[in-house]
C-alpha positions in Angstrom: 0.0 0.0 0.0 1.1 3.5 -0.4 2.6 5.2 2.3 0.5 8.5 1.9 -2.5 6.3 1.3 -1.8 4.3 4.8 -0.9 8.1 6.3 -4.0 9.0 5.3 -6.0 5.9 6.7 -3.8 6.1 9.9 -4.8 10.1 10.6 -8.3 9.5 9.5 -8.6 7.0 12.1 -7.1 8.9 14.7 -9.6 11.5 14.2 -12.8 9.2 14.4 -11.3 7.6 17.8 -10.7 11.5 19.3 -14.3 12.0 18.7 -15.8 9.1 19.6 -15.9 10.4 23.2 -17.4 13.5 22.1 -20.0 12.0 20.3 -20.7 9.4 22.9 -20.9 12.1 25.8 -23.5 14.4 23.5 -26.1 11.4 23.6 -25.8 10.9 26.9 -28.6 9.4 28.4 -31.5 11.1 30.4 -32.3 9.8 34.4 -35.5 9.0 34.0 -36.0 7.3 31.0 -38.0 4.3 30.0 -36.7 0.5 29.8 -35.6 -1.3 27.0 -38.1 -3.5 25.0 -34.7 -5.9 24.1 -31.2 -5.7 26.0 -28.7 -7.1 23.8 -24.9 -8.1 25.0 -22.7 -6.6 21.8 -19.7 -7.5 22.8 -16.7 -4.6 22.8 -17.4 -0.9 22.7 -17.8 0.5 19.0 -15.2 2.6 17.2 -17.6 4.3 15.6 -20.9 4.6 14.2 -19.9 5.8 10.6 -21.0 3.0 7.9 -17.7 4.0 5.9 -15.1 3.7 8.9 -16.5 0.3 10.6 -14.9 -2.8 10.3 -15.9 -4.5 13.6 -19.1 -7.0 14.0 -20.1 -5.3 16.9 -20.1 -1.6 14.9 -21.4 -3.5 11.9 -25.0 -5.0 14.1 -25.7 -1.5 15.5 -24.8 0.4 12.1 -26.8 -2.2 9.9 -30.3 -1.0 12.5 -29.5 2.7 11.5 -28.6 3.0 8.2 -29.4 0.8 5.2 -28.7 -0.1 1.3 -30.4 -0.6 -1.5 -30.5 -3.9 -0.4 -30.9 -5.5 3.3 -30.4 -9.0 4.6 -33.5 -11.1 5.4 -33.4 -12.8 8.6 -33.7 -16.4 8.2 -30.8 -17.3 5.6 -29.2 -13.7 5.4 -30.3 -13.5 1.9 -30.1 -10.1 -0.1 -33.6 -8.7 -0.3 -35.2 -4.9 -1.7 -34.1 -2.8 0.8 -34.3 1.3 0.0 -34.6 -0.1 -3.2 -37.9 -2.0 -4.3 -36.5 -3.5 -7.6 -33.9 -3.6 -9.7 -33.1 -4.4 -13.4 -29.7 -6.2 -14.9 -28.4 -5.6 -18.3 -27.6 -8.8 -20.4 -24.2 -8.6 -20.0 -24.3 -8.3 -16.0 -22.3 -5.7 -15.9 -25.2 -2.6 -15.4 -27.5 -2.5 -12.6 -30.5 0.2 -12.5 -32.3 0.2 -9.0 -35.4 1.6 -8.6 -36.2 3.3 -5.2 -38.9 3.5 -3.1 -41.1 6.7 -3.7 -42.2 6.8 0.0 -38.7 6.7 1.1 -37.7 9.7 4.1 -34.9 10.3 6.4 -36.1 10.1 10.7 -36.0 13.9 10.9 -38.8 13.6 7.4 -36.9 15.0 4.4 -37.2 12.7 1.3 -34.1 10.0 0.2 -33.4 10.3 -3.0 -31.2 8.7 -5.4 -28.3 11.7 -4.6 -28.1 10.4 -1.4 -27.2 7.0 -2.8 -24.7 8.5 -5.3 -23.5 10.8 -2.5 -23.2 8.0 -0.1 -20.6 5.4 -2.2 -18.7 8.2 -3.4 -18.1 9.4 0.2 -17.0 5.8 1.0 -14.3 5.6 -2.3 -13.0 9.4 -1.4 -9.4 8.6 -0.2 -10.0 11.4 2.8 -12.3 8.8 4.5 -10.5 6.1 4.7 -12.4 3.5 4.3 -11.5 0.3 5.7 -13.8 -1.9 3.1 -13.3 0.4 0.5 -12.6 -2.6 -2.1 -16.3 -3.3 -1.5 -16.9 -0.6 -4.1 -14.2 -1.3 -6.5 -16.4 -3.3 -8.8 -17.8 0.1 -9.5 -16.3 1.3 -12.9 -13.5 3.7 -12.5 -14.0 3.6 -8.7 -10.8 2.1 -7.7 -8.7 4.8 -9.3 -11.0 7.4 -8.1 -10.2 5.9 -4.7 -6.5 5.5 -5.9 -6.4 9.2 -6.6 -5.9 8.4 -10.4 -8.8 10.4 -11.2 -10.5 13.1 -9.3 -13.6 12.9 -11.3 -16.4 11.5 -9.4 -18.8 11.7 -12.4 -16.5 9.4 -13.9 -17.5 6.7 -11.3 -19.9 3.8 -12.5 -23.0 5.4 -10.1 -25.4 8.1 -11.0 -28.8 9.3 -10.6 -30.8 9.6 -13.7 -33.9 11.0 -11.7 -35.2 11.1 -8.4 -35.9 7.6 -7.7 -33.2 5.6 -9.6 -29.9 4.6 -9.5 -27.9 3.3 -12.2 -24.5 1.3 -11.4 -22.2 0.6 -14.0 -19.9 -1.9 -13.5 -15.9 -2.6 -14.4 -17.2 -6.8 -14.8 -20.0 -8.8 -14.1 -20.1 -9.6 -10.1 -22.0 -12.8 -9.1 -22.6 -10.9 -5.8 -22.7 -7.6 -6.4 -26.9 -7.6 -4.9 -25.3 -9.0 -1.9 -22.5 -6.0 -1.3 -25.4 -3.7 -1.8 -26.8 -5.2 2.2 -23.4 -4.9 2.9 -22.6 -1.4 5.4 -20.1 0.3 3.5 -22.9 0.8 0.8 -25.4 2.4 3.1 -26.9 5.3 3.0 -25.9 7.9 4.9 -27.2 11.8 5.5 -25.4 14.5 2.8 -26.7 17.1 4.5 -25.5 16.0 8.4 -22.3 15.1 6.8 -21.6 18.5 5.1 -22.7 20.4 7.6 -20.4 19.0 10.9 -17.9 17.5 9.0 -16.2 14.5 10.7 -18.6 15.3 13.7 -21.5 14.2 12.1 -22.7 11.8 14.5 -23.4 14.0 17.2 -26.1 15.6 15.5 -29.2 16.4 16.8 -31.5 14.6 15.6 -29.4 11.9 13.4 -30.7 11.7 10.3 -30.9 8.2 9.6 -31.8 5.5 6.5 -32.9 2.5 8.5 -35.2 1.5 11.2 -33.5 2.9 14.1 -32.2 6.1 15.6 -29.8 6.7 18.2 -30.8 7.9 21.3 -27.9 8.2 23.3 -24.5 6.6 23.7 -23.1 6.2 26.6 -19.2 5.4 26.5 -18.9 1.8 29.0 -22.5 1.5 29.7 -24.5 1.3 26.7 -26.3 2.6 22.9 -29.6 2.9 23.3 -32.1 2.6 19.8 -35.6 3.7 18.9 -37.8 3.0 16.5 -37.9 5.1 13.5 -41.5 6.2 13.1 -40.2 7.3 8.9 -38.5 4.2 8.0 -40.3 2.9 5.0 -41.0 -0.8 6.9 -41.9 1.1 10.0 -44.5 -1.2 10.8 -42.6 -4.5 10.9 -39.9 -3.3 13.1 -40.5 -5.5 16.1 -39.4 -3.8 18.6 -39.4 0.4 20.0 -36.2 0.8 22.4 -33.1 -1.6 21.9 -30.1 -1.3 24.4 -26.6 -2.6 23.4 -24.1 -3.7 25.8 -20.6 -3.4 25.3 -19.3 -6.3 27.4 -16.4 -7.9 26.3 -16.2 -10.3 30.0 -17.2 -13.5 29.5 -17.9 -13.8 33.2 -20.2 -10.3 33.3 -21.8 -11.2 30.3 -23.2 -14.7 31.7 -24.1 -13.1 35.0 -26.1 -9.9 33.5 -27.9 -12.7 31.7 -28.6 -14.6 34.6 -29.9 -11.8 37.0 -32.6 -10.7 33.9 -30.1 -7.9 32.6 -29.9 -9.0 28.9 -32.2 -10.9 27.0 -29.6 -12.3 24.0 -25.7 -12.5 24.3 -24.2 -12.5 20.3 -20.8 -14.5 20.4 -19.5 -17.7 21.6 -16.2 -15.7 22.9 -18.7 -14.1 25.4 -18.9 -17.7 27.0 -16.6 -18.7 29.9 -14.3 -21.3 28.5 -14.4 -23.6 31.4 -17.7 -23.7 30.9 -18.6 -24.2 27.5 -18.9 -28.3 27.9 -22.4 -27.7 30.6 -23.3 -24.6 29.0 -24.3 -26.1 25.9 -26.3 -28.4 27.3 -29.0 -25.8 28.1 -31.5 -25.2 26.0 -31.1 -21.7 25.7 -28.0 -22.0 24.6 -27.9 -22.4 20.8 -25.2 -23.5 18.2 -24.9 -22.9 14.5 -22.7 -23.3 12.2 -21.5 -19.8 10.0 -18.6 -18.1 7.5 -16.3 -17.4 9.9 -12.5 -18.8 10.7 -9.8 -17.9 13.5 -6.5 -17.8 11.8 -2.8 -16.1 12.5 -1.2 -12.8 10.9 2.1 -12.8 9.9 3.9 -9.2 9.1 5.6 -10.4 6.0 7.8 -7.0 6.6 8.9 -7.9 9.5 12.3 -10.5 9.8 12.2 -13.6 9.8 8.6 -13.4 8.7 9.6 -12.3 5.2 11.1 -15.8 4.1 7.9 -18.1 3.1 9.6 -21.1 4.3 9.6 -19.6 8.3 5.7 -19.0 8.0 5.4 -22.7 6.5 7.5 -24.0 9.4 4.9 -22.5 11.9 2.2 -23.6 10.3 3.1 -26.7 9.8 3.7 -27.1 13.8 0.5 -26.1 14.8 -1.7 -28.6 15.9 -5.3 -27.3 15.3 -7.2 -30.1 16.9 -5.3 -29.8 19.7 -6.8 -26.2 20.0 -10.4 -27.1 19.2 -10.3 -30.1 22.2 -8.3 -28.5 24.7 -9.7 -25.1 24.0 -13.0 -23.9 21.7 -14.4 -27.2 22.8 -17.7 -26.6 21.6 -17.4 -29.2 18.3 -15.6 -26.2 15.8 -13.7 -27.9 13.0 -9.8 -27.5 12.5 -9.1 -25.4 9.1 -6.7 -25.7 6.7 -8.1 -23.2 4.9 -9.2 -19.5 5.1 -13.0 -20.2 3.4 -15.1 -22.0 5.7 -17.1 -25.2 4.4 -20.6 -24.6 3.0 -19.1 -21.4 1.0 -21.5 -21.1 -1.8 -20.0 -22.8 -5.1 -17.1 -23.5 -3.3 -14.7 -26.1 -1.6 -11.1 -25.1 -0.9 -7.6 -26.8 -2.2 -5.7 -28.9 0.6 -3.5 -27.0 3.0 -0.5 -27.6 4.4 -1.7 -29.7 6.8 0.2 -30.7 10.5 3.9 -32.2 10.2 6.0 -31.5 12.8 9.2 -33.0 11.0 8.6 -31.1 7.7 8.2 -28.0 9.4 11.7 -28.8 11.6 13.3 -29.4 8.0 12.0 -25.8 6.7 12.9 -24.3 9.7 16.6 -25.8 9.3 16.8 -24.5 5.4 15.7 -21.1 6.5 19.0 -21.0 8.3 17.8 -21.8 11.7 18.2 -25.4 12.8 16.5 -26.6 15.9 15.3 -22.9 16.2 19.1 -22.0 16.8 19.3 -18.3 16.1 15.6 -17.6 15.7 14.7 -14.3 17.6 12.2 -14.0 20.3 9.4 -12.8 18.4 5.8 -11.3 20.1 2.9 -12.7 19.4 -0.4 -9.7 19.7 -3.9 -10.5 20.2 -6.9 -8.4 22.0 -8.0 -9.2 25.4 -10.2 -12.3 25.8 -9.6 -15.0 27.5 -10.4 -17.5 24.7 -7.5 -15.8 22.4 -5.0 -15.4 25.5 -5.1 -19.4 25.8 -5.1 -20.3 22.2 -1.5 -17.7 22.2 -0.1 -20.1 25.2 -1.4 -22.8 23.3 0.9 -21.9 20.1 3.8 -20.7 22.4 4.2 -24.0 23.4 3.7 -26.0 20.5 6.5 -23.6 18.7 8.7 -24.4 21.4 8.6 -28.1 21.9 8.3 -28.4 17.8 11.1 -25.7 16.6 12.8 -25.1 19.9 12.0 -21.2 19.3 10.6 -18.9 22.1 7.9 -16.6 21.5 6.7 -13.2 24.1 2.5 -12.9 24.4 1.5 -9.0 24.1 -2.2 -8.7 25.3 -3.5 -5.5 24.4 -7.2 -3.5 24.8 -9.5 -4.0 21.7 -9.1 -0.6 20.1 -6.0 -0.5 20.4 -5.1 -3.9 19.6 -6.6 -3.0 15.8 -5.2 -0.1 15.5 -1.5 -1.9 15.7 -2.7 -4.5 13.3 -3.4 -2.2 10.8 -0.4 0.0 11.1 1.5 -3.4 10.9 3.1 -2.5 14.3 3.4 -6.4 14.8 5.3 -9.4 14.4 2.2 -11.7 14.5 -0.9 -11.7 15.6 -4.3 -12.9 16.4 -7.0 -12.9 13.4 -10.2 -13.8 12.3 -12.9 -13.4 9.8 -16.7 -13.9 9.0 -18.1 -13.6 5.8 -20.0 -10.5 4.5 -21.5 -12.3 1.7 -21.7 -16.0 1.1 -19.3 -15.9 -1.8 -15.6 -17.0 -1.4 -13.9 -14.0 -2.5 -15.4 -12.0 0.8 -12.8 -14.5 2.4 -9.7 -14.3 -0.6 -10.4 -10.8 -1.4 -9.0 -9.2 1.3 -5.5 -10.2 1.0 -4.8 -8.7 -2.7 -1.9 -6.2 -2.5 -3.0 -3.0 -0.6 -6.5 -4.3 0.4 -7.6 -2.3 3.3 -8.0 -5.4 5.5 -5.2 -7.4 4.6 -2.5 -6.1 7.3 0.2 -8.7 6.6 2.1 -6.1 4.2 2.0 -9.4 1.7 1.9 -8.8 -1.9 1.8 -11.6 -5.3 0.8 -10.5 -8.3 0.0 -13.6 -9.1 -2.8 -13.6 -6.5 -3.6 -10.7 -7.4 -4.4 -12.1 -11.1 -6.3 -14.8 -10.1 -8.6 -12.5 -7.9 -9.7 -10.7 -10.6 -9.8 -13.3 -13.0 -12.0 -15.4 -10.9 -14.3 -12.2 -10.6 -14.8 -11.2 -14.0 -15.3 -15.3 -14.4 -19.8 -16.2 -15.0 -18.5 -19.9 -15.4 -19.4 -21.0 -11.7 -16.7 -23.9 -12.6 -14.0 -21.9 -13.8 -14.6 -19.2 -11.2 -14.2 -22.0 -8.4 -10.9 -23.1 -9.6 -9.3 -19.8 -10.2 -10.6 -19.4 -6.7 -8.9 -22.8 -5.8 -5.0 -21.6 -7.0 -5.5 -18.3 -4.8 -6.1 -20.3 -2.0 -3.2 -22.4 -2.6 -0.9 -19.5 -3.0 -2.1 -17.9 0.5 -2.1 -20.7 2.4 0.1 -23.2 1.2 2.9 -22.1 -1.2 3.2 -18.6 0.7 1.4 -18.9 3.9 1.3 -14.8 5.5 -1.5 -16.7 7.3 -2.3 -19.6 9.4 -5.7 -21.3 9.5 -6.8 -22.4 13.2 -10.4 -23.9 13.0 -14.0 -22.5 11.8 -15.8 -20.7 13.7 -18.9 -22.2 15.5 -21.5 -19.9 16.2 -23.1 -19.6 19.3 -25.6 -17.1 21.0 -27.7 -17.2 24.4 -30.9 -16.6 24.6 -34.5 -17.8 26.0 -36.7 -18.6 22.9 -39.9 -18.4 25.1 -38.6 -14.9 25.7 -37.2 -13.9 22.3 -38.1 -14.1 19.2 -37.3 -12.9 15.6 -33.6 -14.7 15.9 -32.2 -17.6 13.3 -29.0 -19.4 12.8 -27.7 -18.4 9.5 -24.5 -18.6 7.3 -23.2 -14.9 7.9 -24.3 -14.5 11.6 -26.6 -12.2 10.4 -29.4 -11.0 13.2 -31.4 -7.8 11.3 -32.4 -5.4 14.6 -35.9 -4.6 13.9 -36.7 -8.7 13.5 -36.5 -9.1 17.0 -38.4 -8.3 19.6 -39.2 -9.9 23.5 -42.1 -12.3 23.6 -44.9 -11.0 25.7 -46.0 -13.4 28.6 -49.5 -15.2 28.5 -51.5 -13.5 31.0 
């Protein structure tokens, strides 16, 4: 990536996390005010609330209530459904998309969406000043990487525009199998001009928020809690299933379990907000539910970091790691060891073989990368965020690394926020990873790692990759597109390896479903907001 362009995403950053305070404090939360309809466990505090800077699930479930695309996800299978958008029509060679937009359409404070706000709202998201982390999400856009790239300055020249009030027409670079499904996706919501223009990078604290989807914010209180209320102007008003949702930021396992016990929180998202040692009884309950989803736990390397450049070093760890060993001693809730980065049940997909677990091969590497028996290696640091889950799979790999390779590696914990932060700055040697899909496609998964992608922070780079990435999406042959798909995957984690596989995730979520309701297992651990709502008692 280029070093202005990472400046640029580093300051921009920087700026959203000095405000996020701000904007927390100025929707503070009245004394008296009424309870919650739903209280929802969310896991960490957000970074922020801006549909072009998140990148965190947690962000991603409260921004997805607020603001919406011209497509949405349905509940049940997290399938991409009319959203602002109430049809849409597809050229014959794929590659031009006109969307027609709701006439009844109106921000919460009442002023009409239009299809300005749409063009307004991706070309936001592809200026380089924002710094958007899934900025790629927009690339299939004609001309929009190199309007992003700085290439062109133009943003007429972009493949979106707004030949009336009430339509939108995308032109793309290619056809793109999933190109409905990125249009549920956050980054291509739509957001308020107007707010935006007005307060600049403060345009959160607004009041009132003007807001596309079926919730506004009400207040947000920094360590406590975001509260939601129903938007009275959302055009499916009246199927949103709930008035006032409250979002917890608990990232304790322990806290989590007990708020839920006591009759604090009706639903808990996330299997890490399960005490480990518990896991085994837990899931015996009945209000504890299972489900399998697009999502994997792997290892960063930071190829620019020594000895982490030399491909055969990355194979040797790899090749140590024994991932069942993790899964049994530690997940222990049934996930599968991975070999690869997409997860079975990938839509058109399976992936290549891996490198799999040989202890002797990866001693042999090891030795022709000039350090036998780990003689010479450096003491390296290993970074995660705090959770007890990830701080036990990192002492699990310290000491299969050191009884394997006979090298010695130091554990850095570090807070959430910041913990990101350093992975993106590549201020690491390696580090704790993971992924779940944004759209059941396997490029949401190989995507990411093409050179300069915002979220591949491994400072890796092939061209060849890079070829078969694009070749595979520009590819309608579902056949052909799966084995272009197929020799990316080999490169990244076999023949080059800047990452290392652990398991698929499992996904797991507490709630009572006598009590709640409007909540399904599905492939993308997708939960829409205004489907759920608490379950009245008989009287």
């Amino acid at each position: 990536m280029p070093f202005a362009k990472r400046a640029r995403r580093i300051f921009r950053r920087a700026r959203f996390l000095l405000c996020l305070a701000t904007v927390a404090a100025a929707f503070g939360c009245t004394r008296h005010e009424p309870p919650a309809d739903l209280v929802i466990i969310n896991n960490v505090e957000p970074e922020s609330l801006d549909p072009a800077v998140i990148v965190a699930q947690a962000d991603m479930r409260i921004v997805s209530g607020m603001f919406e695309g011209l497509t949405r996800l349905e509940p049940v299978e997290a399938r991409a459904v009319p959203g602002l958008a109430e049809r849409w029509d597809i050229s014959p060679d794929g590659k031009i998309y006109t969307f027609h937009l709701r006439t009844n359409l109106l921000w919460s404070t009442g002023e009409p969406i239009t299809s300005a706000d749409v063009v307004y709202s991706w070309i936001r998201a592809l200026d380089p000043k924002t710094a958007c982390r899934y900025v790629e999400q927009l690339y299939y856009l004609k001309n929009a990487e190199d309007f992003n790239a700085g290439k062109i300055t133009n943003a007429d020249l972009v493949g979106v525009s707004a030949p009336d009030k009430y339509t939108v027409r995308a032109e793309l670079k290619a056809p793109t199998a999933f190109f409905i499904d990125l249009c549920a996706f956050q980054t291509l919501a739509v957001v308020p001009r107007q707010t935006i223009e007005k307060y600049g990078d403060h345009w959160l604290r607004a009041k009132p928020l003007p807001v596309s989807g079926a919730f506004e914010l009400v207040s947000w209180r920094l360590n406590d809690k975001i509260r939601l209320k129903k938007n009275p102007y959302y055009w499916d008003a009246t199927n949103t299933q709930s008035e006032i949702i409250d979002l917890l930021p608990v990232g304790s396992p322990t806290t989590a379990l007990n708020l839920y016990e006591r009759g604090q929180a009706d639903v808990v998202w996330d299997k890490e907000l399960i005490p480990s040692s518990l896991v085994d009884v837990l899931l015996k309950r009945p209000d504890f539910h299972k489900f399998n989803y697009l999502g994997t736990y792997f290892v960063r390397f930071n190829v620019t970091k020594k000895p982490f450049d030399d491909p055969r070093v990355r194979q040797a760890l790899a090749l140590a790691v024994d991932k069942e060993r993790i899964t049994k001693r530690i997940t222990r809730a049934g996930e599968q060891p991975a070999e690869n980065l997409v997860p079975p049940g990938t839509q058109n997909y399976h992936s290549p073989p891996g490198l799999g677990h040989d202890p002797d091969r990866a001693r042999k590497l090891l030795a022709e990368a000039g350090y036998p028996g780990g003689n010479g290696f450096p003491r390296f640091e290993y970074l995660f965020n705090a959770s007890p889950i990830h701080e036990k799979i990192a002492v699990e790999l310290q000491q299969m690394w050191r009884d394997e390779l006979g090298i010695d590696m130091e554990l850095r914990q570090m807070e959430t926020q910041v913990f990101w932060g350093m992975q993106q700055r590549l201020e690491y040697q390696m580090s704790k990873s993971s992924w779940a899909g944004d759209y059941n496609d396997a490029n949401t998964f190989l995507g990411m790692f093409v050179t300069g992608g915002g979220n591949n922070e491994t400072g890796w780079s092939n061209p060849r990759y890079d070829e078969l990435i694009a070749a595979a999406n520009n590819e309608l042959d579902v056949a052909k597109r799966e084995k272009l798909f197929q020799q990316a995957e080999t490169i990244l984690v076999h023949d080059d390896a800047p990452i290392i596989p652990l398991y698929v995730y499992l996904g797991i979520s507490y709630f009572d479903t006598n009590k709640v309701a409007g909540i399904w297992p599905n492939v993308l651990d997708d939960h829409p907001l205004q489907s759920l709502r608490k379950i009245k008692p008989n009287k």
